[in-house]
VOTITOR-41923 format. One record per residue (C-alpha): x, y, z negated; residue number from 1. Coordinates in Angstrom, 3 decimals, always signed. Layout:
BEGIN
<node><c1>X</c1><c2>Y</c2><c3>Z</c3><i>NUM</i></node>
...
//
This chain:
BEGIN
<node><c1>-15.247</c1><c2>-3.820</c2><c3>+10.765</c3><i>1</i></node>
<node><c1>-13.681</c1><c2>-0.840</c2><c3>+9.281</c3><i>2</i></node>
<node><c1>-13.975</c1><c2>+0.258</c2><c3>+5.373</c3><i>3</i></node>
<node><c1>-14.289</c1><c2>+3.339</c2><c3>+3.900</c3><i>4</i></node>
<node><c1>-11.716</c1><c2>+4.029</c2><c3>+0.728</c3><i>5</i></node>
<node><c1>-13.731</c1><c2>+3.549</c2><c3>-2.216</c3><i>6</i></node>
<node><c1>-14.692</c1><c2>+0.361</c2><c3>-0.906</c3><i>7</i></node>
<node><c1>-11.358</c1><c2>-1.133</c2><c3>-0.250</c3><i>8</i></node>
<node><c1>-10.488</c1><c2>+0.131</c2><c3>-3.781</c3><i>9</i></node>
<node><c1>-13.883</c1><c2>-2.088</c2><c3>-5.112</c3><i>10</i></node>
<node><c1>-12.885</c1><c2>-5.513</c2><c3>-2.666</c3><i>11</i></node>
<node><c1>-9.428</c1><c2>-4.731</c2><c3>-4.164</c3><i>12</i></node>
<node><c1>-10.502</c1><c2>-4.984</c2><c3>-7.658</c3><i>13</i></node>
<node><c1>-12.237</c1><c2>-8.018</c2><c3>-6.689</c3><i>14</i></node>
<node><c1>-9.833</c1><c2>-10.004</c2><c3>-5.308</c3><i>15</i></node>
<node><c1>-7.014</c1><c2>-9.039</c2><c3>-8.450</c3><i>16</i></node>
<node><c1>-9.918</c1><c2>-10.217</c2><c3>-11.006</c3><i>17</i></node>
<node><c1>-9.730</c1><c2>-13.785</c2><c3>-8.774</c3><i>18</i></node>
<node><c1>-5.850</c1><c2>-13.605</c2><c3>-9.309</c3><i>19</i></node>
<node><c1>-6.166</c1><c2>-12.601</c2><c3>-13.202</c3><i>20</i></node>
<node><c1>-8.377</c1><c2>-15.811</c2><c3>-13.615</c3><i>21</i></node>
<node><c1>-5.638</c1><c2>-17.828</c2><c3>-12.093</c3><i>22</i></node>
<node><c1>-2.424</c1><c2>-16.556</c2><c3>-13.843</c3><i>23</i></node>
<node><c1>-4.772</c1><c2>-16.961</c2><c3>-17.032</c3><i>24</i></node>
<node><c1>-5.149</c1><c2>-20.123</c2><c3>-16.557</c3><i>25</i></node>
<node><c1>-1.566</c1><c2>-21.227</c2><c3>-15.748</c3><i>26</i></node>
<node><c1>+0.026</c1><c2>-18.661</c2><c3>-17.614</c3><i>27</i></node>
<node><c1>-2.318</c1><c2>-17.520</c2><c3>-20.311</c3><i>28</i></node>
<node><c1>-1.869</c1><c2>-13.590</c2><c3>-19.896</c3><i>29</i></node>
<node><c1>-2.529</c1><c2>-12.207</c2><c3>-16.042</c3><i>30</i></node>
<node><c1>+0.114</c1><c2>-10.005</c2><c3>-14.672</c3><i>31</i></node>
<node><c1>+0.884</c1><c2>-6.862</c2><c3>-16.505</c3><i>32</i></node>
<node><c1>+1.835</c1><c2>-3.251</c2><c3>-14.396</c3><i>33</i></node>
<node><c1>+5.331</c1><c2>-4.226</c2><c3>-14.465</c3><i>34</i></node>
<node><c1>+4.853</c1><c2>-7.554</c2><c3>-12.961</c3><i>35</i></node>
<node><c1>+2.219</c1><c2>-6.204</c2><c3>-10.064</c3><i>36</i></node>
<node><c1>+4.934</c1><c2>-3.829</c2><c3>-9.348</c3><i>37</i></node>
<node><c1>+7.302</c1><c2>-6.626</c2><c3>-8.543</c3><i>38</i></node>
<node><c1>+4.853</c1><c2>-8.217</c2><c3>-6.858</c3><i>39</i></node>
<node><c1>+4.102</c1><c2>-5.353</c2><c3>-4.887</c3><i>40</i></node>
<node><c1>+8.092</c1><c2>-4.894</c2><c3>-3.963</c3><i>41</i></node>
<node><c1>+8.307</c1><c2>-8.807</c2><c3>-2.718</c3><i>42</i></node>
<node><c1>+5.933</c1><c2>-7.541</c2><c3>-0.183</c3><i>43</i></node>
<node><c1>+7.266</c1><c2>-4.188</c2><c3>+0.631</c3><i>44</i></node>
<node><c1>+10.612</c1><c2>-6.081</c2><c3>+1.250</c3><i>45</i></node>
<node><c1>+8.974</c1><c2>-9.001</c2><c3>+3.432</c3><i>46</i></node>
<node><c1>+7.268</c1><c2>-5.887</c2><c3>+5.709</c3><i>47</i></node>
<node><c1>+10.515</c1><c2>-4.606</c2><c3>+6.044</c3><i>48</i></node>
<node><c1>+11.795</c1><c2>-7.583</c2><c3>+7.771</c3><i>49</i></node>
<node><c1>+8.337</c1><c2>-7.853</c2><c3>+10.273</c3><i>50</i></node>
<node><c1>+9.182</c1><c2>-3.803</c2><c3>+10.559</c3><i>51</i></node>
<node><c1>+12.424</c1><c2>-4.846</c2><c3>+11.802</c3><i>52</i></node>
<node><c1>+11.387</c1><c2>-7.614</c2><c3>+13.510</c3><i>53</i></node>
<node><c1>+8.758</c1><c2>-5.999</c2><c3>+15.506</c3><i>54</i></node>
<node><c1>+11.482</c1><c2>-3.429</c2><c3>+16.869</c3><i>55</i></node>
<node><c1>+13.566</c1><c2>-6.297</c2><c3>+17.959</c3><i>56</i></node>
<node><c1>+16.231</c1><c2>-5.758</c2><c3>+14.717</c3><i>57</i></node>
<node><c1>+15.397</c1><c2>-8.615</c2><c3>+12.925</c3><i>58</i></node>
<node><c1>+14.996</c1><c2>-12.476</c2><c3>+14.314</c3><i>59</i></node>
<node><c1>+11.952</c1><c2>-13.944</c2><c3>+13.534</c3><i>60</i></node>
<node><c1>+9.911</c1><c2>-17.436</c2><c3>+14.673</c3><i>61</i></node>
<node><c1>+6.312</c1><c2>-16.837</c2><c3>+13.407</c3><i>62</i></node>
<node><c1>+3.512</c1><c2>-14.080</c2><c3>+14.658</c3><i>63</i></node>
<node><c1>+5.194</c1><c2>-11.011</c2><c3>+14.075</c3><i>64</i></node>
<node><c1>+1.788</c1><c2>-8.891</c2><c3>+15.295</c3><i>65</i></node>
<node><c1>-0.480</c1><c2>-11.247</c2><c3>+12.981</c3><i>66</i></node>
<node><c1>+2.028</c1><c2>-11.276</c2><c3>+10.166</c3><i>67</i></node>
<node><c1>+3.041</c1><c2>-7.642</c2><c3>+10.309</c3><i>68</i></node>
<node><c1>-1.026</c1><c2>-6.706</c2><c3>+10.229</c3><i>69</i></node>
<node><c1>-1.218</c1><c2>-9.527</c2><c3>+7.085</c3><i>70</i></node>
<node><c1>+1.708</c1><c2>-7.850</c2><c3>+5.127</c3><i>71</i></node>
<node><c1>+0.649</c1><c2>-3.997</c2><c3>+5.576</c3><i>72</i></node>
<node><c1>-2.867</c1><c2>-5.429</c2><c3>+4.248</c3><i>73</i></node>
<node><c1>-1.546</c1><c2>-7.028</c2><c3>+1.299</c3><i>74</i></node>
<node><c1>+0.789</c1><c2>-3.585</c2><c3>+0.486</c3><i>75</i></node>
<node><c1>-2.300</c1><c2>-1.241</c2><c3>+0.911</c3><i>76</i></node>
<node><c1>-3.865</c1><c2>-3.586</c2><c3>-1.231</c3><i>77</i></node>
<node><c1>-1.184</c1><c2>-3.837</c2><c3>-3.896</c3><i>78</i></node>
<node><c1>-1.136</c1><c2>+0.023</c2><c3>-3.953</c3><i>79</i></node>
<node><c1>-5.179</c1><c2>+0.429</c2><c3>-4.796</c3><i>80</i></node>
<node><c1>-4.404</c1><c2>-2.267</c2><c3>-7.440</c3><i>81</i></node>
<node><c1>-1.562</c1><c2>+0.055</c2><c3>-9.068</c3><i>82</i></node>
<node><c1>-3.696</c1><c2>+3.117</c2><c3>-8.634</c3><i>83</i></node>
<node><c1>-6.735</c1><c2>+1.577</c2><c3>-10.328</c3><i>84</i></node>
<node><c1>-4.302</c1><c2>+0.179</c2><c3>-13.141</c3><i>85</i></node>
<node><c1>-2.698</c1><c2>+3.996</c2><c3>-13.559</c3><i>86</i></node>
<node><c1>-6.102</c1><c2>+5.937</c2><c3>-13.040</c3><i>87</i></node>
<node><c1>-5.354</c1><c2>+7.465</c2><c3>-10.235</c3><i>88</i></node>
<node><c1>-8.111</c1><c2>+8.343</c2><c3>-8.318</c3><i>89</i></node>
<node><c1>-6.703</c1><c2>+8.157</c2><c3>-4.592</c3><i>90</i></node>
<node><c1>-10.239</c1><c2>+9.494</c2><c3>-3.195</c3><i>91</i></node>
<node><c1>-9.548</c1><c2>+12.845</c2><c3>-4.662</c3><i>92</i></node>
<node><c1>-5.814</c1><c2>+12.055</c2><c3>-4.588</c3><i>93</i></node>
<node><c1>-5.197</c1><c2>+11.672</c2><c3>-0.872</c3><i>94</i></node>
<node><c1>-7.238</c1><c2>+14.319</c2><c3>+0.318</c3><i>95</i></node>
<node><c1>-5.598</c1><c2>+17.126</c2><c3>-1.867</c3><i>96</i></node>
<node><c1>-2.137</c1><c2>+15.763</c2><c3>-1.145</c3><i>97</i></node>
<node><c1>-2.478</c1><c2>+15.742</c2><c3>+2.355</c3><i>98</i></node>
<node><c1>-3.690</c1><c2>+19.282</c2><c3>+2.181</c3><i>99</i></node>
<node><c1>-0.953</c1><c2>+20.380</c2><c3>+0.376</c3><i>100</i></node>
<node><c1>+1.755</c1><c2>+18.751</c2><c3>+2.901</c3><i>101</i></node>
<node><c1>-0.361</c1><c2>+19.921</c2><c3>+5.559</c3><i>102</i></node>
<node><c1>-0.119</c1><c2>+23.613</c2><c3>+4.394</c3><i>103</i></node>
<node><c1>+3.640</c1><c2>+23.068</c2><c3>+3.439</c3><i>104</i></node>
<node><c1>+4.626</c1><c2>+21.960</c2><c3>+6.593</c3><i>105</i></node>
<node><c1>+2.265</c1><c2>+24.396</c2><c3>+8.383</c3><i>106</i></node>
<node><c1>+4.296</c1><c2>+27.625</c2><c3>+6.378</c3><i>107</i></node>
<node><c1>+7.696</c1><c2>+25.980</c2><c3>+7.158</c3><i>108</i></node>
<node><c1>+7.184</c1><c2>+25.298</c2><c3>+11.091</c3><i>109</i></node>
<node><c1>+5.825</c1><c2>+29.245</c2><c3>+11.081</c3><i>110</i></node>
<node><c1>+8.895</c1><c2>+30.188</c2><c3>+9.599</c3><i>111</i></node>
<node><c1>+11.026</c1><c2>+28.131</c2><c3>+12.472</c3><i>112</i></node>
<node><c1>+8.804</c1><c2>+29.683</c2><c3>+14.787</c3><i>113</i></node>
<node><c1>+9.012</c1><c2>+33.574</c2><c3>+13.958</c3><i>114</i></node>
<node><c1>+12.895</c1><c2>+32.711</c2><c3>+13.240</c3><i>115</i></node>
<node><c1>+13.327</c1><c2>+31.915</c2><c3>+16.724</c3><i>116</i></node>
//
């Protein structure tokens, strides 16, 4: 089943409101930016081990293919949560940055190109 963007962004917000219930309840406050952006770095730095370990670099015993798919979920989903937190709206967001890369890199490989 795929999803289109602003839905992932609305599961997203679902499943951190489940999370907020729970560090309310054992902690009395849910996470704040600062702490979902520590949360999000555990994971970045647990995908760059499966990243390593599905090139071989890096020994690992579990299901690197079912792991690797499970941690570059949970990132994407840690970076709607920080968007939605910072009001950034990555619908309009991703779109006009990718057209601005797209025409950046466009202009410099013309360049290479009439330099040659």
């Amino acid at each position: 089943m795929s999803m289109d963007l602003a839905t992932a962004m609305d599961r997203a917000a679902n499943v951190r409101e489940l999370y907020e219930k729970l560090e309310k309840h054992f902690h009395g406050t849910a996470w704040n930016s600062q702490e979902i952006m520590l949360g999000f770095m555990s994971d970045v730095g647990e995908l760059s081990k499966l990243v390593m370990a599905a090139e071989g670099r890096w020994l690992h015993e579990g299901n690197v293919p079912v792991e690797l798919s499970g941690k570059l979920t949970e990132c994407v989903w840690w970076l709607l949560i920080i968007a939605q937190r910072l009001n950034v709206n990555l619908s309009e967001a991703f779109p006009a940055k990718m057209d601005q890369l797209e025409a950046q890199l466009t202009g410099s490989i013309q360049k290479i190109s009439e330099d040659c």
